[in-house]
Structures are given as structure tokens and as C-alpha cells.
Backbone as JSON, one array per atom type, in Angstrom:
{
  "sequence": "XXXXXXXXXXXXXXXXXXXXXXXXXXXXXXXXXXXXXXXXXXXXXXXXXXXXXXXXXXXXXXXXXXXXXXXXXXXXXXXXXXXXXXXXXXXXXXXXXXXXXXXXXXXXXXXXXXXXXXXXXXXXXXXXXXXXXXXXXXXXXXXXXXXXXXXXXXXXXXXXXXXXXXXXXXXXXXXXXXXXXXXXXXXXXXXXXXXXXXXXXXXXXXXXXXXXXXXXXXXXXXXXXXXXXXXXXXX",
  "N": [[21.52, 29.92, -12.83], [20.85, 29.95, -16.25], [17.48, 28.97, -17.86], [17.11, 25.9, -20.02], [16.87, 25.97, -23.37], [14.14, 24.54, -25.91], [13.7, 23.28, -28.79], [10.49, 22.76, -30.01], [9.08, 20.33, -32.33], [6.57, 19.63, -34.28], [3.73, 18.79, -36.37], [1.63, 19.0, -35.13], [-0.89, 20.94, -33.76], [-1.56, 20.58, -30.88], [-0.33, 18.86, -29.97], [2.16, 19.85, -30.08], [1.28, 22.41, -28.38], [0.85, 21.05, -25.75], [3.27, 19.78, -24.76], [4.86, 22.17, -24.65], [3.64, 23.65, -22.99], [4.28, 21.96, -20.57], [6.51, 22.18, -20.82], [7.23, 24.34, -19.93], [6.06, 24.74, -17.53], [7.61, 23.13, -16.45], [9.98, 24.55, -15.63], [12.18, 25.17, -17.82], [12.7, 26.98, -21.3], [10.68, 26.73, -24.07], [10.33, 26.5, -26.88], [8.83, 26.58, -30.65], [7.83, 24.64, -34.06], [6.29, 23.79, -36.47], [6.52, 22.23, -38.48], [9.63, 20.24, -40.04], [11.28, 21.4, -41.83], [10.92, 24.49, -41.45], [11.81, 24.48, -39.05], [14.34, 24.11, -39.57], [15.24, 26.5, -40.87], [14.86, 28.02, -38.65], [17.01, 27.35, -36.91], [19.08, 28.04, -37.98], [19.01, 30.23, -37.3], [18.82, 30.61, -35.04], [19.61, 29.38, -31.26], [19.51, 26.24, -29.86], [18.79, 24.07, -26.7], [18.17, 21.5, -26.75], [16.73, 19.69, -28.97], [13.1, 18.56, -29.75], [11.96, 16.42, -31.82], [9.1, 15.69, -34.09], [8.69, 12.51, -36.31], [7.22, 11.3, -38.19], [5.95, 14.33, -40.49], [4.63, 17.04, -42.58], [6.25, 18.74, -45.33], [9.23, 18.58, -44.21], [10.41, 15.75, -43.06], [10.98, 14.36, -39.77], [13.87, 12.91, -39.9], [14.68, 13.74, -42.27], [15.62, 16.48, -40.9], [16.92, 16.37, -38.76], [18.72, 14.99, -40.29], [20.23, 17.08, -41.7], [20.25, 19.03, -40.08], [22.73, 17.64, -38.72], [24.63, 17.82, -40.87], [25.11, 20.03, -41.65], [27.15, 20.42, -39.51], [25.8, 20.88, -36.73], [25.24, 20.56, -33.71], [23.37, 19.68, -31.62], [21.54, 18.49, -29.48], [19.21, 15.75, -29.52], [16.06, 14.74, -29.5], [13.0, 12.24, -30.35], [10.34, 11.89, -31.48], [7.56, 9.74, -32.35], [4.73, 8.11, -33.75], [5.19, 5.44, -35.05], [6.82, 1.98, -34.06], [8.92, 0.43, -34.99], [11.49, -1.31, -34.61], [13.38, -0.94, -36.95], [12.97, 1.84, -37.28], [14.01, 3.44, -35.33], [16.43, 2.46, -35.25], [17.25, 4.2, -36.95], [16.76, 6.46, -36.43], [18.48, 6.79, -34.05], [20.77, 6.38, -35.64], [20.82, 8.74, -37.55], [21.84, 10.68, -35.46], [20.22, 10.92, -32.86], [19.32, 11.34, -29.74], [17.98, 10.28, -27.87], [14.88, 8.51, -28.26], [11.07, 8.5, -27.98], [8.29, 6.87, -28.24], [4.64, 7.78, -29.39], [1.64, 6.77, -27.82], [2.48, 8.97, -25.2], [3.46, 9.37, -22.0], [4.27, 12.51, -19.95], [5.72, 12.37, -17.73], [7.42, 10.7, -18.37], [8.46, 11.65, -20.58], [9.24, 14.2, -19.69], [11.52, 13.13, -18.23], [12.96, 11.94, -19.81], [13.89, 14.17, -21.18], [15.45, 15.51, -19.26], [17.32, 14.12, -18.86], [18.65, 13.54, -20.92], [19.6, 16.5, -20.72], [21.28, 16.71, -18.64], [23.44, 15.73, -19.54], [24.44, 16.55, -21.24], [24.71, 19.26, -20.79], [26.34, 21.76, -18.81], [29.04, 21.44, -19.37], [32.19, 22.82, -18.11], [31.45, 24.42, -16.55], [31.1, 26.0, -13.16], [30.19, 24.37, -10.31], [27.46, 24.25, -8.41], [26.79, 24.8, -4.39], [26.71, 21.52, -2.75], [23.13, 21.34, -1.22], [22.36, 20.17, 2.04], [20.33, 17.94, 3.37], [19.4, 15.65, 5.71], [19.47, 12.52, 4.83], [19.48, 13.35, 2.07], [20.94, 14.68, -0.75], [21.43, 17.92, -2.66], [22.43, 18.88, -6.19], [22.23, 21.87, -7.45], [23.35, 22.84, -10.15], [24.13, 21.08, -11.25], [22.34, 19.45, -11.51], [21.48, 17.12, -10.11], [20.48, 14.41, -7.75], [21.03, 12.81, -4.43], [20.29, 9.86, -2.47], [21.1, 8.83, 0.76], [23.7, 8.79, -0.9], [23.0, 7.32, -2.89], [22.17, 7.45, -6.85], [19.26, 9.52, -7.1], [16.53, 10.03, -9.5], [15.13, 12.1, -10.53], [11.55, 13.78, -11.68], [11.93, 17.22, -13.89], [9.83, 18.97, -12.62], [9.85, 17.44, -9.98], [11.91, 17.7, -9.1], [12.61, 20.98, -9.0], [10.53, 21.05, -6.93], [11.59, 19.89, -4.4], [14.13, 21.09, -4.02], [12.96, 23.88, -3.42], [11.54, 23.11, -1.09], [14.0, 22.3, 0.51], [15.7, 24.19, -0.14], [14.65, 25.68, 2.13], [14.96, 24.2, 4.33], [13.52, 22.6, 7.33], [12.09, 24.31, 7.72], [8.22, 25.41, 7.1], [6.64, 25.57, 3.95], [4.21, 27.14, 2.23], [1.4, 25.83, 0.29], [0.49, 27.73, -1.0], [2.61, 29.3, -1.89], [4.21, 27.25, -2.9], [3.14, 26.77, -5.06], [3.43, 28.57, -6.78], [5.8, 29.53, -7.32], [7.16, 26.99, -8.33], [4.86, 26.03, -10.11], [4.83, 28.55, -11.25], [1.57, 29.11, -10.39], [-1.32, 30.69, -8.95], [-3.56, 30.39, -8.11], [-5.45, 28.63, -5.6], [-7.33, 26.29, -6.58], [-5.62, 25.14, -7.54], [-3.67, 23.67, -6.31], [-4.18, 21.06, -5.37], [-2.5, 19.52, -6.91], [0.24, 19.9, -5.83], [-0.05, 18.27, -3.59], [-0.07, 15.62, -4.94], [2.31, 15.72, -6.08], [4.25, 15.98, -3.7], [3.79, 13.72, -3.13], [4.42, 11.97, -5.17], [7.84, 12.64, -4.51], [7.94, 11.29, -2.09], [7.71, 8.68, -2.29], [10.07, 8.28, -3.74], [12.32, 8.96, -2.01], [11.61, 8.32, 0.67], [12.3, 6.15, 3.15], [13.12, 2.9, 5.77], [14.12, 4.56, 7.56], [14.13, 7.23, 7.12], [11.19, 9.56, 7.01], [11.57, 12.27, 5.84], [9.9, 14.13, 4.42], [6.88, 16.11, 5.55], [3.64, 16.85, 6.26], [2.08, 19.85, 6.97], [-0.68, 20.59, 8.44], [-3.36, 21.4, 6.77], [-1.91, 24.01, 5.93], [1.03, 23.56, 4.95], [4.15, 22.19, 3.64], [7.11, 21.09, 4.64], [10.8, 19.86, 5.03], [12.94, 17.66, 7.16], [15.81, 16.68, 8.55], [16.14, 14.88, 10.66], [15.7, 11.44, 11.09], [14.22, 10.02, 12.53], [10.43, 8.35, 12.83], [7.72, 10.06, 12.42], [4.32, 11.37, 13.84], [2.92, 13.0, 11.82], [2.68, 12.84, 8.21]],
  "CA": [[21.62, 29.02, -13.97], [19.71, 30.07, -16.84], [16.65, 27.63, -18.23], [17.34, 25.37, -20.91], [15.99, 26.55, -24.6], [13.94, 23.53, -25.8], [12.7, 23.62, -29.56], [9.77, 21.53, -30.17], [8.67, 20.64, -33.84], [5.4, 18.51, -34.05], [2.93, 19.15, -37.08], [0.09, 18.72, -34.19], [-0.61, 21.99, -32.8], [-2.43, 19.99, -29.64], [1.05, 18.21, -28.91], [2.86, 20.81, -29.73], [0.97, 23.25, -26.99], [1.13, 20.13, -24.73], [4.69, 19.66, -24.52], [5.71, 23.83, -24.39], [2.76, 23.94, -21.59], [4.78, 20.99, -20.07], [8.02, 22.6, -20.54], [7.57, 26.08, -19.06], [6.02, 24.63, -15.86], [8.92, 22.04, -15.47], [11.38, 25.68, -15.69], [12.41, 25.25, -19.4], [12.24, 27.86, -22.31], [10.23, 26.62, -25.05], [9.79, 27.17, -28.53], [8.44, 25.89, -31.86], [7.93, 24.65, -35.66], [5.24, 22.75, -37.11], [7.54, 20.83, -39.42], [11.17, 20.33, -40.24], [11.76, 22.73, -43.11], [10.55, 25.62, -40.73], [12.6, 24.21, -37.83], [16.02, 24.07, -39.35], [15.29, 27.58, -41.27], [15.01, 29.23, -37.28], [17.95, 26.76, -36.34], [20.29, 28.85, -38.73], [19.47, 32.11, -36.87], [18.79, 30.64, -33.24], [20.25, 28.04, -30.87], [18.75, 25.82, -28.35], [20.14, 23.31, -25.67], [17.96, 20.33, -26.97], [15.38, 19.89, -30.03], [12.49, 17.71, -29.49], [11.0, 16.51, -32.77], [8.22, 14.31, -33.99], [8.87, 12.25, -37.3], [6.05, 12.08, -39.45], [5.45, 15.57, -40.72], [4.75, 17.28, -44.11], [7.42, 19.15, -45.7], [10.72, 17.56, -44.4], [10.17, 14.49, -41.33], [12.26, 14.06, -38.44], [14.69, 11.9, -39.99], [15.4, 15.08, -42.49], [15.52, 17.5, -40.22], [17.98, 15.59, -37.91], [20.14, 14.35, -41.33], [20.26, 17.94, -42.08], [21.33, 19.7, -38.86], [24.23, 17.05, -38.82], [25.52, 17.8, -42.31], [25.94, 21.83, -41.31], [27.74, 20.81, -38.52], [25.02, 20.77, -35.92], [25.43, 18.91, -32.81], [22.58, 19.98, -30.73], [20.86, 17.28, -28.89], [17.9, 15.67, -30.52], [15.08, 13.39, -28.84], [12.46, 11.89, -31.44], [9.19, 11.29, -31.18], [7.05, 9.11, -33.35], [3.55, 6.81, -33.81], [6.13, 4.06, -35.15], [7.38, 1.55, -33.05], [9.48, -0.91, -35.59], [13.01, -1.84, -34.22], [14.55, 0.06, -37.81], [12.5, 3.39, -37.25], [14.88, 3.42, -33.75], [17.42, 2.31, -35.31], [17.79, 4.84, -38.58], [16.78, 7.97, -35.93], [19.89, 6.66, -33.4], [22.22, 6.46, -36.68], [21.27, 10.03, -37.67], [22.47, 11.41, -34.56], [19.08, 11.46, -32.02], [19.85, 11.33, -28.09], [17.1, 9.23, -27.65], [13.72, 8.37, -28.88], [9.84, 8.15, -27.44], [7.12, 6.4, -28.69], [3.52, 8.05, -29.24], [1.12, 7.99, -26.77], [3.55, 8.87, -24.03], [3.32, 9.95, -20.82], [4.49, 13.86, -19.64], [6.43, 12.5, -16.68], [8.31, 9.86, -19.06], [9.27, 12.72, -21.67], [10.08, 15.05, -18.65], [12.68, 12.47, -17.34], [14.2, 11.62, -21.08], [14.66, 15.7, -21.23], [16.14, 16.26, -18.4], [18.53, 12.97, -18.56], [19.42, 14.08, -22.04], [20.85, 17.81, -20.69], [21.97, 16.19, -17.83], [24.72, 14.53, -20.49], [25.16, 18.09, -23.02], [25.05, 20.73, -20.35], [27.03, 22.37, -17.89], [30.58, 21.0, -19.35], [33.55, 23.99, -17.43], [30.52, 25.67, -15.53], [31.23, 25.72, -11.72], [28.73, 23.86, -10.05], [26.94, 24.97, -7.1], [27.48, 23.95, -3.64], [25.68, 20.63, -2.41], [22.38, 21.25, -0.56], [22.29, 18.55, 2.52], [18.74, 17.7, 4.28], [19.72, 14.1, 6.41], [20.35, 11.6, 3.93], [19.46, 13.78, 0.83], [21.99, 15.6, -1.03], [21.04, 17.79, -3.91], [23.18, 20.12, -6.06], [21.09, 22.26, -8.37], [24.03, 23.01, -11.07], [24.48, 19.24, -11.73], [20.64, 18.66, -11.48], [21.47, 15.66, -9.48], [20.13, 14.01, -6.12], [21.58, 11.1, -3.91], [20.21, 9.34, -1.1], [22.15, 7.39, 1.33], [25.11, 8.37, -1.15], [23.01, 6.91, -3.85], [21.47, 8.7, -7.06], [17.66, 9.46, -7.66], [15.94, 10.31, -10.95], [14.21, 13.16, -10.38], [11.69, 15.22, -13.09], [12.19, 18.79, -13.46], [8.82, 19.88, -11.35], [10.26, 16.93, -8.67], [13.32, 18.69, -8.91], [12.33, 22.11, -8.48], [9.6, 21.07, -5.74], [12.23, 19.25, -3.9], [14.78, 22.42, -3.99], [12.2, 24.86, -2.47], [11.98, 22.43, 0.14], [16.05, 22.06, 0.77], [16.63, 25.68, 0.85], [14.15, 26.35, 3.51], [14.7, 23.05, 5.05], [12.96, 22.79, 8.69], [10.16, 25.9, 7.86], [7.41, 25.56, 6.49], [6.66, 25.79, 2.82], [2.94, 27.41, 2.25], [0.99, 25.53, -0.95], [0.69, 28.96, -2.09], [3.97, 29.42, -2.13], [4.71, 26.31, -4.53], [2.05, 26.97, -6.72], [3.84, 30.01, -7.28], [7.53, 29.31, -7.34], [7.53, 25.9, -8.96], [4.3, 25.95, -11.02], [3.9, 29.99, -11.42], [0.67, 29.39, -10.6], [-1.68, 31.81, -8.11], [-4.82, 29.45, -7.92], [-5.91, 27.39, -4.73], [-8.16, 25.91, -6.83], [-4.72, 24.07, -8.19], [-3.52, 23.18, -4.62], [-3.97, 19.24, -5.43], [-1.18, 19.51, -7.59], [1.3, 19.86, -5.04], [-0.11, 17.16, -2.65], [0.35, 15.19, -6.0], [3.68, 15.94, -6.16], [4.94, 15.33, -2.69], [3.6, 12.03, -2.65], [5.77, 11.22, -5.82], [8.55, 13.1, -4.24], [8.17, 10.7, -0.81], [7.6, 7.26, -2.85], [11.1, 7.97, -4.14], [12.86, 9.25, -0.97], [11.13, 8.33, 1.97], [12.43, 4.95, 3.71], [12.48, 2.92, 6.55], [14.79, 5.05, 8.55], [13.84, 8.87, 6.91], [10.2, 10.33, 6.46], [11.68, 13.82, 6.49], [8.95, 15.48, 4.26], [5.97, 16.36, 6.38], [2.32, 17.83, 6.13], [1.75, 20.13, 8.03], [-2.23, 20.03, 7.84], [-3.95, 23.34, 6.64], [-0.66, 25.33, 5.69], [1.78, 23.42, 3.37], [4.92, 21.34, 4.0], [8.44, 20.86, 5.48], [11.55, 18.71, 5.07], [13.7, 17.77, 8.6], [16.78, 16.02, 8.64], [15.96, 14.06, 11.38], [15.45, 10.27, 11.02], [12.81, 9.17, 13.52], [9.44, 8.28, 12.1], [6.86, 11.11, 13.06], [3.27, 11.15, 13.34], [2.37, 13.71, 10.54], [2.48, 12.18, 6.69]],
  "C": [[20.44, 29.3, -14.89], [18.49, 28.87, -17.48], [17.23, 27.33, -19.82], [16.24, 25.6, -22.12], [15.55, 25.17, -25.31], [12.62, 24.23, -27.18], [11.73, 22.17, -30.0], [8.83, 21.35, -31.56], [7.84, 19.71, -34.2], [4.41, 19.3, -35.51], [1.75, 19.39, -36.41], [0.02, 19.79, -33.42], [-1.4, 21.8, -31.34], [-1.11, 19.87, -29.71], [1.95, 19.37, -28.88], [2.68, 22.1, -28.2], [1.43, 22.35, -25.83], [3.04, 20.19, -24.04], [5.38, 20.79, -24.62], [4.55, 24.03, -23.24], [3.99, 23.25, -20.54], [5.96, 21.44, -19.76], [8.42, 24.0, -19.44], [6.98, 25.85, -17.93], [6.88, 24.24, -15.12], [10.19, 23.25, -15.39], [12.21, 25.96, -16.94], [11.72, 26.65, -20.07], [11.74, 27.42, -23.58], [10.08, 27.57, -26.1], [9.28, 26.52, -29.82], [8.02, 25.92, -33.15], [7.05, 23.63, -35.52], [5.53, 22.07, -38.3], [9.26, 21.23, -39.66], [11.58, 21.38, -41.31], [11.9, 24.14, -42.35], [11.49, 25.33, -39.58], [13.88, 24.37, -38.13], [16.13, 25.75, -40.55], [15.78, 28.65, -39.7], [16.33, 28.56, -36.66], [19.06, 27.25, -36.63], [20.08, 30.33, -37.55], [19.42, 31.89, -35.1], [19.34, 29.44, -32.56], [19.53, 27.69, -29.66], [19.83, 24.79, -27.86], [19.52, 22.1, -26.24], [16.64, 20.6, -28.33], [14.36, 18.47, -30.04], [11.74, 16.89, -31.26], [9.96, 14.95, -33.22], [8.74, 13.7, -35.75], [8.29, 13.02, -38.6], [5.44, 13.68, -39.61], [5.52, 16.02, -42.33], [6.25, 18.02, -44.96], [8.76, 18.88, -45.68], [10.25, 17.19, -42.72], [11.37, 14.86, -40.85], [13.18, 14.0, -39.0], [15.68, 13.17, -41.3], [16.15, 15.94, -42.17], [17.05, 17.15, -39.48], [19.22, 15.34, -38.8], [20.78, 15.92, -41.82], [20.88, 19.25, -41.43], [22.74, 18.95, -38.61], [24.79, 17.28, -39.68], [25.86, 19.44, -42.41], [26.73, 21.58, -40.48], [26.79, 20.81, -37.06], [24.78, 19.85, -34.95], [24.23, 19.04, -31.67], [21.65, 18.77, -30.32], [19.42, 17.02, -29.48], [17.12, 14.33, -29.92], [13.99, 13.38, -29.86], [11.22, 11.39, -30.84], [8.51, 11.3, -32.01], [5.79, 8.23, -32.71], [4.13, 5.6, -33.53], [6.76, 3.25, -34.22], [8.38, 0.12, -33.67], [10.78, -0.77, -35.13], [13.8, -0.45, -35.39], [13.91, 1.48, -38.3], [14.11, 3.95, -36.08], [15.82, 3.49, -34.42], [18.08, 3.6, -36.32], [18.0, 6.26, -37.2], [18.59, 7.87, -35.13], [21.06, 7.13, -34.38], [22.46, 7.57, -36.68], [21.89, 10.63, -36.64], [21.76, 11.79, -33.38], [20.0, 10.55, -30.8], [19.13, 10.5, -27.73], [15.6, 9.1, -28.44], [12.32, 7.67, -28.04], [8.86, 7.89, -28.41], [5.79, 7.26, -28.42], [2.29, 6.78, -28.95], [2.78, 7.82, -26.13], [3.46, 9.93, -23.11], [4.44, 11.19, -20.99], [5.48, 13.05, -18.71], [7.89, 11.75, -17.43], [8.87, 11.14, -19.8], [10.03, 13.49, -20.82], [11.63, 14.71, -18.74], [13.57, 12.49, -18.73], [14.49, 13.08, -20.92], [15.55, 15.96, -20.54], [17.66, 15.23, -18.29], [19.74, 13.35, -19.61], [20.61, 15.29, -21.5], [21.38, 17.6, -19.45], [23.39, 15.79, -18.33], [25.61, 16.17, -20.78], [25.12, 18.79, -21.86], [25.97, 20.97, -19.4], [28.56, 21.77, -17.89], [31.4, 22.8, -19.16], [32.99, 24.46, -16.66], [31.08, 25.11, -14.24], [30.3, 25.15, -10.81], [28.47, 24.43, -8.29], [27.17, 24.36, -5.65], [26.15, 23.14, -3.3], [24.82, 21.42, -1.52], [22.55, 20.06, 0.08], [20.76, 18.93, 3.74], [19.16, 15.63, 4.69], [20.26, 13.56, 5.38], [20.11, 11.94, 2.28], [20.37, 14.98, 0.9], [21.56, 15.86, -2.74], [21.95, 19.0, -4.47], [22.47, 20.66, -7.38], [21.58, 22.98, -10.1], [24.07, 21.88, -12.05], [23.14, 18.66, -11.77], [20.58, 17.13, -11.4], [20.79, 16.12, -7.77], [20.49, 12.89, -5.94], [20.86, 10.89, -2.69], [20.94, 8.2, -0.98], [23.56, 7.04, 0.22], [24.51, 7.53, -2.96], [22.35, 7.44, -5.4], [19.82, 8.41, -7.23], [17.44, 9.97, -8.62], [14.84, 10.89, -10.84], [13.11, 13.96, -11.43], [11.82, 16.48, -13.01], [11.55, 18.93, -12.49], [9.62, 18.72, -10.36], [10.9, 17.53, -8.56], [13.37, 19.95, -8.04], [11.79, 22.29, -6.32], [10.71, 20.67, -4.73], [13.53, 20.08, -3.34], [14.3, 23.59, -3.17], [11.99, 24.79, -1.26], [13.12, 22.62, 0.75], [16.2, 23.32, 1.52], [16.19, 26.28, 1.95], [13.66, 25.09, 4.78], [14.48, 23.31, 6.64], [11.94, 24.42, 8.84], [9.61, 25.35, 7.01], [6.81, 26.3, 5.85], [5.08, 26.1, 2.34], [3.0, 26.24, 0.44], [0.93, 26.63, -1.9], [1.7, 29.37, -2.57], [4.77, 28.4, -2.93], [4.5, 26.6, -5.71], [2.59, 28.1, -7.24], [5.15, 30.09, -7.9], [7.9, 28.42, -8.46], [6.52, 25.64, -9.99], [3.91, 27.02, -11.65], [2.43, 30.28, -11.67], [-0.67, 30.25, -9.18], [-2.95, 31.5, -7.66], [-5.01, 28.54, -6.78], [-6.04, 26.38, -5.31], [-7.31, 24.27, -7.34], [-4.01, 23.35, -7.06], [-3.0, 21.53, -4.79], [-2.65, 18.96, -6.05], [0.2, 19.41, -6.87], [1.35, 18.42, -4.45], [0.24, 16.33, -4.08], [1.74, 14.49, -6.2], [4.65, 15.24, -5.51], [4.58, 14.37, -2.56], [4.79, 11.25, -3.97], [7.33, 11.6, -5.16], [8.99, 11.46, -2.56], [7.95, 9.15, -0.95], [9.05, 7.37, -3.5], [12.52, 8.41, -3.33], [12.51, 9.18, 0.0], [11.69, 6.55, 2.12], [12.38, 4.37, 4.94], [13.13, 3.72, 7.44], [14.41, 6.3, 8.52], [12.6, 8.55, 6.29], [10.68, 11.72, 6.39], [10.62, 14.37, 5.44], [7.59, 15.22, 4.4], [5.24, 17.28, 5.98], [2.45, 18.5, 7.18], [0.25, 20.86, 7.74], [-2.73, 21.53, 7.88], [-3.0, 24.32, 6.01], [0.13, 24.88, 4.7], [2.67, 22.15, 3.99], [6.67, 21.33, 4.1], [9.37, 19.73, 5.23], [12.46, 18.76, 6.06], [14.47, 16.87, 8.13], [16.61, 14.81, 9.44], [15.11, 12.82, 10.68], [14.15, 9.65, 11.28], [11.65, 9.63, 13.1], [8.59, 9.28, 13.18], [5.46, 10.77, 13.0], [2.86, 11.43, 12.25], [2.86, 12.28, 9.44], [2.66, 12.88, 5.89]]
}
């Protein structure tokens, strides 16, 4: 399944890096414009799966940009992000045609989740989807970039996603830290290590209950997910 193309059009070349740093760790293809005029000039010659953009900008705002890809014909998914927080900012972006909309500041894990919920909706309509992964009472299928426990779903972000996948497919071996940092964050650093433990603790605050701990430290080396039920010593 190839990664989702994800243009991001911010006048702020801090947020802008932020949120294409953000994107190409979570498995996404980033790209970007530092205002709307420039964004729907590369939109004529290129296509993405979702366009992120921020309002306020010089040359032509959000609300342009967005009125402007709808009036060619342009249906490409559009999430909004703005300072503003008045009820009929929301309301005008919704009208034009935006998928959703985030408020500035805003958390990385929050934007993650709106991204991924968004092409959760727009992508993979005729594709064949892959076959379920099953680890005990988790079931994940990595076409449908869904997960259920106990049958029910979870709301995963990309890096959970990923991290959570690497796990699956080599469910019951153990998964070195080096071997995350590599796979899921392409990164080659110890030094980044924490990042994982990080991870799996959000990963086990949203799938661990009282009947399944299945994903396990294993202390010094990395970590493991078992099917089995019964509470273990490890953590």
C-alpha cells in the first residue's frame, strides 16, 4: 500500500517543517506551499490524497484556496488549520468543502489522528484489503488502517499504528528497539530509544485490560506481543 501524499500549506516555515517532520515519521509523503496562490498553482500539475492548510496567509488564505480547488472541480480532502476559534470561522471553512478543522496551538498526536481519520473516509474505495492480522483479542488489518479489540474499534495514530503492526507480524518474538527505531521511525540512534518505550506505553493504555497484557518488555532487548490472556510478571 503506497503512503499517502499529504500537501501542507502554512506561511510559517517552523510549522510547516513541523508537520512534514511529523508526517514522514508517521509513514506519509509530504509536501509543501507557503501560501494558497502557490498551493493551487502545484495542485494543477500534482495530486495528493489530503491537503492540510492553515488560513491566515498572504497572497490567497485558506478559505481561497479551498473556494478555489472546489470551483475546478477539486474534491481532494481538506483539513484547516487556524489561530481563530469563532463558531463562523468553522462554520464558512465546513461550507467551503474542508474535512475537518484544528485550532492553533495543537497537539502532533491530535493532528495525527484527524489525518489519518480523514483518509480513513477518502481512501481505499475498490482496493482489496488485506487479510486481518489476529494477536488474542486484537485484530488489525493494515489496508483498512483499522484495529478492534474484543470485536470493538480503537483509534490508533499512524506511528501507534505502524508500531503496533511490527509487533502483529512477528507476534510471540521479540522486537529489538533497534529494530523500531528503524522500521517505524527510520531512525538508527539509541540515543532515541525512549521514544519507543513512549510509545508502547500509549499503545498498552489503549489495549491492555483486565483480562490481556499481551505486550511485554523484555528488559535490555526490546518487546513482544502474546496472545495469551493471563497476567504476566514482565510490564
Amino acid at each position: 500500500m503506497s503512503a499517502a501524499r499529504i500537501l501542507v500549506v502554512d506561511d510559517e516555515p517552523g510549522v510547516r517543517d513541523m508537520i512534514c517532520d511529523t508526517l514522514r515519521l508517521s509513514g506519509y509523503e509530504p509536501f509543501e506551499a507557503k501560501d494558497g496562490f502557490l498551493a493551487l498553482k502545484w495542485l494543477r500539475e500534482n495530486s495528493v490524497d489530503l491537503v492540510i492548510t492553515d488560513i491566515n496567509m498572504p497572497n490567497m488564505d485558506g478559505y481561497e484556496l479551498l473556494e478555489r480547488m472546489r470551483a475546478i472541480g477539486d474534491d481532494t480532502p481538506a483539513l484547516m488549520l487556524t489561530a481563530r476559534g469563532e463558531r463562523g470561522d468553522v462554520t464558512r471553512g465546513l461550507r467551503l468543502g474542508a474535512d475537518d478543522y484544528v485550532t492553533k496551538p495543537f497537539g502532533l498526536e491530535e493532528l495525527m489522528l484527524r489525518i489519518a481519520a480523514i483518509l480513513r473516509r477518502t481512501m481505499g474505495a475498490g482496493e482489496t484489503d488485506s487479510a486481518d492480522i489476529v494477536c488474542g483479542p486484537i485484530v488489525l488489518n493494515e489496508d483498512r488502517h483499522s484495529v478492534t479489540l474484543n470485536g470493538k474499534p480503537v483509534e490508533l495514530s499512524p506511528t501507534e499504528f505502524k508500531l503496533l503492526y511490527e509487533l502483529m507480524i512477528k507476534s510471540g518474538k521479540v522486537v529489538t528497539k533497534t529494530t523500531l527505531l528503524d522500521v517505524v521511525w527510520g531512525m538508527s540512534f539509541a540515543s532515541n530509544a525512549t521514544v519507543v518505550d513512549t510509545y508502547i506505553s500509549y499503545l498498552r493504555k489503549k489495549l491492555h485490560t483486565t483480562t490481556y497484557e499481551g505486550i511485554k518488555t523484555v528488559r535490555g532487548i526490546g518487546f513482544q506481543i502474546v496472545a495469551e490472556t493471563k497476567p504476566e510478571g514482565q510490564v
